[in-house]
N, C-alpha and C positions, 0 to 999 in steps of 0.2 A: 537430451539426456543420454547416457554413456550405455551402451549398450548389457553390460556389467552389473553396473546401477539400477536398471529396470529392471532386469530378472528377477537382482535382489528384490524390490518392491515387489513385483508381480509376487514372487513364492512365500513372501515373509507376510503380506495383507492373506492371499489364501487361506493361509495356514491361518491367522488368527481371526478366522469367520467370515471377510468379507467375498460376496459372491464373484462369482465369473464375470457376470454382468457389471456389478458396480466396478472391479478392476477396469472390464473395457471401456468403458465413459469417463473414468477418471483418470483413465494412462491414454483413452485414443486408443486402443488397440482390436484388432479381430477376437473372436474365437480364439482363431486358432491360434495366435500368435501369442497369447495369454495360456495357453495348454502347451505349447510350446516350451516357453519360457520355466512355466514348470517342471516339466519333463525335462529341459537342462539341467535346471540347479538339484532336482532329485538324483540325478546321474551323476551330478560334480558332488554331493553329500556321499553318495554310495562308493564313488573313487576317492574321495580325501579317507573314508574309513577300512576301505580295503586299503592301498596304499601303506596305513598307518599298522594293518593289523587288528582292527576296533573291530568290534561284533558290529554288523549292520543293523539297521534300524528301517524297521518296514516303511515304505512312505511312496508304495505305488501310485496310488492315487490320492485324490483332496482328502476322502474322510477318512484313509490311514492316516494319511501323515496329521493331519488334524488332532486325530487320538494320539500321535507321537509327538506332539509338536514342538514340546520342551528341549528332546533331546534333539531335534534336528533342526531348531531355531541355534539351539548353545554351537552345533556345529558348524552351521551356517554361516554364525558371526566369528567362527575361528578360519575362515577363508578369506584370502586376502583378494578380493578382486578387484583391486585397486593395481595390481603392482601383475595379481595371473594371467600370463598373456594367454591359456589358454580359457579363459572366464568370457569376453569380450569377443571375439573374434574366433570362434571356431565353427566347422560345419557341423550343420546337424544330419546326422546320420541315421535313417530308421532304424526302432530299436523297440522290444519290448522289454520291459522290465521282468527278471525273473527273479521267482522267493530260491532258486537252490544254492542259491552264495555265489553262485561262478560270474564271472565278466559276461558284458556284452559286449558283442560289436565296438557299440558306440563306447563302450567304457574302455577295452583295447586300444582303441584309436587315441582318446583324451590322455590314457596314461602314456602312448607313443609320442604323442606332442610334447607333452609335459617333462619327459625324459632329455627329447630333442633340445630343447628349449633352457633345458639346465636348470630347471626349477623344481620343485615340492607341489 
């Protein structure tokens, strides 16, 4: 499975109730690599709406986003990671999430590839 592809799963089941545990038996994954995957696509959600200028959408962790889950599922399925070379294929960088609107790190870097790369 495409590396792309799994995040998607892993974050879009999360977010619509199913546990940590049933993800890792039903994808084969760790822990950590199920929190992981999370914490990408909450980071590629948070840069597709900065990027765009969109008010962000809390979704640090499972049971924000869980309570947000409408709005950052609708955003989710308006990224292409089919075609985003930075979706697939980038490092993951230590990062904490923060509520004061500013970039991290990792969000820096993602929109520095994404620039590179000549894409949205």
């Amino acid at each position: 499975m495409d590396a792309g592809v799994r995040r998607r799963l892993v974050y879009t089941n999360l977010l619509n109730g199913i546990s940590v545990e049933q993800v890792m038996d039903a994808l084969h994954l760790s822990e950590r690599e199920v929190l992981e995957a999370f914490r990408f696509v909450a980071v590629k959600i948070r840069s597709y709406k900065f990027e765009r200028q969109l008010p962000p959408v809390p979704g640090e962790t499972i049971d924000i986003a869980r309570a947000n889950r409408l709005d950052l599922l609708l955003t989710l399925s308006k990224l292409n990671t089919a075609t985003d070379p930075t979706f697939a294929n980038v490092e993951i960088l230590p990062f904490e999430m923060n509520g004061s609107g500013g970039m991290s790190l990792a969000e820096q870097r993602m929109l520095e590839m994404r620039m590179r790369a000549g894409g949205r």
